[in-house]
N, C-alpha and C positions, 0 to 999 in steps of 0.2 A: 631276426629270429621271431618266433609268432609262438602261441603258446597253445597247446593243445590237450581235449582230454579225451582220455584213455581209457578203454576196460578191455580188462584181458583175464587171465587165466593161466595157474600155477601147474606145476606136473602134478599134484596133487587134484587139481580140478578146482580149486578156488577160484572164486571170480574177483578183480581186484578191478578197483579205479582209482583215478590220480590225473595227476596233469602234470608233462614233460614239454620240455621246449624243444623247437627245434625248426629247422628252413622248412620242412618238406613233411606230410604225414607219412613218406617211406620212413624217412631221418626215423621217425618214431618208432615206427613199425619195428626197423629195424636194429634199435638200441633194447627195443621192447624183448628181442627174442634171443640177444647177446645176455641179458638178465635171467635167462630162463622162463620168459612167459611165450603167450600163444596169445598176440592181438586179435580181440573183435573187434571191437573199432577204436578207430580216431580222427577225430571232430575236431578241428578250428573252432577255438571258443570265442575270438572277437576275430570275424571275418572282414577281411581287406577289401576297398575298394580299386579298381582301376588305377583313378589317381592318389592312393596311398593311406587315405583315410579312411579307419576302423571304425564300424557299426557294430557298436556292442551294446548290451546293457547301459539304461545310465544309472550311475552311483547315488543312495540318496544322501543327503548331506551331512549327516551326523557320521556316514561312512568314508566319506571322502574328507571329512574332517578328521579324521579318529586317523586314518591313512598318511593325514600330510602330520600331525603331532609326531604320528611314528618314526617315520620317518626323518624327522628332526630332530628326536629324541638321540635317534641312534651316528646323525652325522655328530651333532653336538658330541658324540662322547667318542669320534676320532676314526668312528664304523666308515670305510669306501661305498663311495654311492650305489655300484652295483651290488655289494653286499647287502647294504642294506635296504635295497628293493627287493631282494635275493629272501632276504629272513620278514620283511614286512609280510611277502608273500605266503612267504609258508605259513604264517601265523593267522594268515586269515581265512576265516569259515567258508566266504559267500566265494562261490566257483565263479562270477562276473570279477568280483575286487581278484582276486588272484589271477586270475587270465589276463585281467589290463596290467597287473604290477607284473605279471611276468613276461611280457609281451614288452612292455617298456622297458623291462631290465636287458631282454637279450638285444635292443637297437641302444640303448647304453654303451654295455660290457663292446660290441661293436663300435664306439665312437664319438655317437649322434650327441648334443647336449638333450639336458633332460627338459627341456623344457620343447624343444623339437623333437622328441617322443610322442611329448604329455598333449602335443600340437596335430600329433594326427588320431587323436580320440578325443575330435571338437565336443561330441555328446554327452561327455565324463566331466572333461577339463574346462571349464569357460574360457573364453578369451580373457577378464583381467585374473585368472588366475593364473594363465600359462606366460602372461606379460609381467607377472610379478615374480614366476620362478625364473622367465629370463634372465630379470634383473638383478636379483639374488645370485645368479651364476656370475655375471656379469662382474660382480662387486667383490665377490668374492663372500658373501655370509649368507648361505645359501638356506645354514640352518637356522639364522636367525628369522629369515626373511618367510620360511618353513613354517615356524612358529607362528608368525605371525599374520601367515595366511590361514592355519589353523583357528587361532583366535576369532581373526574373520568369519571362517564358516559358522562356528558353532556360535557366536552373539546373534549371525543370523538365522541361526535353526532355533534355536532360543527364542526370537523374537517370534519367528513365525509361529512358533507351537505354545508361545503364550497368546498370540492371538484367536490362533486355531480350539485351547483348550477353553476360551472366555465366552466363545461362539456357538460351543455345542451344544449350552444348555440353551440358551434359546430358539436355535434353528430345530432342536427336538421338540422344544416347548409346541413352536409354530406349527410344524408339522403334525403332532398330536391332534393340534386346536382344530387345524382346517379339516383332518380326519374324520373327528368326529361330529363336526357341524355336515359335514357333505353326509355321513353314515346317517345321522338324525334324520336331514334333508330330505335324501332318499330313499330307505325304511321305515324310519319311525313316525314321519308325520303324515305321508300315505295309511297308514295303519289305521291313525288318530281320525284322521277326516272322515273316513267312513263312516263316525260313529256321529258325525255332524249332517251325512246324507241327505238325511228326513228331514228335515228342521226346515220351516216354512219361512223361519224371521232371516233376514240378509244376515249373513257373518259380518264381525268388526272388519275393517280395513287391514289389521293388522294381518289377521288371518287370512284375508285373502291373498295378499300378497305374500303372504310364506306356503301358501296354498300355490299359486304360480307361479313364483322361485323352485320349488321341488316339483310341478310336474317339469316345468325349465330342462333341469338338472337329470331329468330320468328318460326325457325326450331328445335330447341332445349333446348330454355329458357325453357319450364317446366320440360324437362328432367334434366335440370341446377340446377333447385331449387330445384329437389328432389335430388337429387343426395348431395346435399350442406346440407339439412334437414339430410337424410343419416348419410354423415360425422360426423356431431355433434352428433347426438346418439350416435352412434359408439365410437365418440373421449370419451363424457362424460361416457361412460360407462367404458372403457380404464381410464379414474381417475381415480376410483371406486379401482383398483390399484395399492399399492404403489410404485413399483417398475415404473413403468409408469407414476404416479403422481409426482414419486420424479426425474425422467430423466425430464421433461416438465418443473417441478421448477427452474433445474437447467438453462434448455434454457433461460426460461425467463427472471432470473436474469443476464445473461451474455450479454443481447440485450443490445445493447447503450442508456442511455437515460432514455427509460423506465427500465428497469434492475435496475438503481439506486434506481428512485420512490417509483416502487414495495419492495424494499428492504429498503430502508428509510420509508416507512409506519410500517412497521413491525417492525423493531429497535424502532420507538418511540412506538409505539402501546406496544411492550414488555418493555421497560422501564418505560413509563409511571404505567406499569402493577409493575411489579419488586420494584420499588420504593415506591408503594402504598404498599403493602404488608410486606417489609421492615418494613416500617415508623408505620406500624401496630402493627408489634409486631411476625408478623410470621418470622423462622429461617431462613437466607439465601439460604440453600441450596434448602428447599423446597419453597421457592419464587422462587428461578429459573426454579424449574422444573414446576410449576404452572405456574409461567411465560412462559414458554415456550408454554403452550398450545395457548397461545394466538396469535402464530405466524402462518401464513398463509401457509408460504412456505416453505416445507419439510429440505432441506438444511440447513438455518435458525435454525431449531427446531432440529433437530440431532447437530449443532454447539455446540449450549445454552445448550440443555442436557450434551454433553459430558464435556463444561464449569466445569456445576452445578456435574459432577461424579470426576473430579477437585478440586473442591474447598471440597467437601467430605474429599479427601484423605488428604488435607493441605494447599492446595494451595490458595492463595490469588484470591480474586475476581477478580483484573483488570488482573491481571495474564492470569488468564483462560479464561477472555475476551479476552486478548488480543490479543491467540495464536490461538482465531476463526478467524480473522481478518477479521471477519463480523463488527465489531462494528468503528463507527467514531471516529479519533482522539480525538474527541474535547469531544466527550462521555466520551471515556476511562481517558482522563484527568480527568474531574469533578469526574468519579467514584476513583479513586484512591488518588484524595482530600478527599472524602467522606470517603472513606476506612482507612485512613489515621488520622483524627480528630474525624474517629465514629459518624457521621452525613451521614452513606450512604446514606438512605431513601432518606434525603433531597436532595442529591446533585443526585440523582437518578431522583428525580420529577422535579430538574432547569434542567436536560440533556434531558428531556422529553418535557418539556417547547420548549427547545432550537431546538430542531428537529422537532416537528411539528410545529413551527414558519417558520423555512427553508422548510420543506416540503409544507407549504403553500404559500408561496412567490415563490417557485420553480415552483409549477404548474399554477399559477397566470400569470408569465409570460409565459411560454409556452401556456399558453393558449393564451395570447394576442398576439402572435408570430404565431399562427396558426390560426386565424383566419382571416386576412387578405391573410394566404397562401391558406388555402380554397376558399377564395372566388379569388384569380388571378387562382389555379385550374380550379375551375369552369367555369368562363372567358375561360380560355385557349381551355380547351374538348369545348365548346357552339363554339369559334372561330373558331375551326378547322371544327367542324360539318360546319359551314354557308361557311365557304371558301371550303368544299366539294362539297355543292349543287352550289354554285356560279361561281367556276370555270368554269362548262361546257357552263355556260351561257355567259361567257366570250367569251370565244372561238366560240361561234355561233355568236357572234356578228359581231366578227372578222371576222368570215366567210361570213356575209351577206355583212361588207362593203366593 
């Protein structure tokens, strides 16, 4: 069953919408007019492909977390699972979330497990999240396991939107600063010059070069920004291949600084991954290779894999961690306690804990480290601009007395 939405119209002339399930948009039509209405239309809200996978909206994450708690909440307390797809749905606002819950509940209430539902709306579902409800079927604590994909989501929208919220004032700051050094540039100090025309004595050095930075900028600035537009098609297109995505990965990880960042979001983001799926019930090796999809950067993900082809042939987890020499000490410690008492999962999700705590504190300060440098920046380019126009004025003074 597929789930679809609907506007019609009452004997009285109202116009109504809603979303009803059903095989077929006749099936709709015509349950629609056993109710007493008069369908205008009905629309497939997440349209099927050929080979059986649904293109729909995707979910954003505090959504799809709020959706799996629900959900949990309501097995947890004894609710049948197509009931409680049944009532999540109806409870939710957004017409994408409810067309996927209710698209999933009629190949449910049909049969299917929920996790080869959740498996043909790859765009919604990730992969280790539909390998973790497998496993939770599987085991039998489906709502446990519910929960604890929930948890998941939301430490990671958490994290994201603490680094997101740390970022904004500076990326404004920045944007401001270049604003109005380019606006000075090219209005303001064209203006000024003018007034230096006549003047027989050569300008300072300073001045002339800010003198031919702004005709620069007013002679070629559009050519500038297209050219810079250009680049980035170009460059993103140039992603688009691996061999070029995975050379770019590797730069970036090797930069001072940010290199680390970048590479410490994704160890915890994989860990946090790795550990939940452990703790599930799913087998290591395929936790790692699931795991690994969740890593960003090429490097990274060819590391873990070769780990997880590793630990296949015999070899011990920290082992195969360790010989990537991507992973943090204090990681592979916990993991090889874990490995060691058979509590990996766990000591998987405190190494997980443990890294986005550090990654968050990491970037907190560099954030508060760089904003004061942005703003003496700023300061500094505004200073040198006014000591450009100011100087000549100096020297005329000079000369009059």
């Amino acid at each position: 069953m597929a789930a679809f939405q609907f506007e019609a119209i009452d004997a009285g002339g109202r116009r109504h919408r809603g979303v009803q399930e059903g095989d077929h948009p006749r099936q709709v039509r015509a349950r629609l007019r056993e109710q007493g209405f008069t369908p205008l239309a009905v629309t497939p809200i997440v349209e099927t492909s050929p080979r059986g996978q649904h293109h729909g909206r995707r979910l954003g994450v505090r959504a799809l977390a709020l959706m799996t708690r629900q959900i949990a909440m309501l097995l947890r307390a004894g609710v049948p699972l197509a009931e409680a797809l049944q009532t999540v749905a109806n409870q939710t606002p957004k017409r994408a979330a409810r067309g996927i819950l209710l698209a999933i509940h009629g190949q449910v209430s049909e049969g299917l497990p929920l996790a080869a539902a959740m498996r043909r709306f790859a765009r919604v579902f990730p992969a280790d999240y539909v390998a973790t409800v497998a496993a939770g079927e599987q085991t039998g604590h489906l709502d446990a396991v519910l929960e604890r994909l929930a948890e998941h989501t939301e430490n990671r929208d958490r994290l994201r939107r603490s680094v997101t919220a740390a970022m904004i004032y500076p990326a404004l700051l920045s944007l401001v600063s270049i604003g109005i050094v380019v606006a000075m540039l090219v209005f303001v100090v064209p203006e000024v010059v003018q007034v230096f025309a006549g003047m027989d004595r050569p300008l300072p050095w300073l001045t002339q070069a800010l003198i031919g930075l702004s005709a620069f900028l007013r002679d070629w600035g559009i050519g500038l920004l297209m050219t810079a537009g250009l680049s980035v098609v170009v460059f993103l297109r140039a992603l688009r291949q691996n061999a070029f995505r995975n050379r770019w990965h590797r730069a970036l990880l090797r930069l001072p600084l940010l290199g680390g960042v970048l590479a410490g979001n994704d160890i915890a983001h994989f860990t946090r991954t790795f550990g939940l799926l452990v703790s599930s019930g799913v087998p290591v090796v395929e936790a790692m290779r699931i795991g690994a999809a969740v890593l960003l950067h090429l490097p990274l993900r060819e590391a873990v894999l070769e780990a997880a082809e590793r630990v296949r042939e015999g070899s011990g987890v920290f082992n195969s961690l360790q010989r990537t020499g991507r992973i943090p000490p204090m990681t592979l410690h916990l993991i090889a306690s874990g490995e060691g008492s058979g509590r990996l999962g766990e000591m998987l999700e405190r190494a997980a804990h443990q890294l986005e705590q550090d990654q968050e504190a990491w970037i907190n300060a560099a954030v508060r480290v760089l904003e004061p440098l942005l703003i003496l920046l700023m300061g500094g380019i505004v200073l040198v601009i006014v000591l450009a126009i100011l100087l000549p004025i100096f020297d005329l003074n000079q000369l009059m007395a």
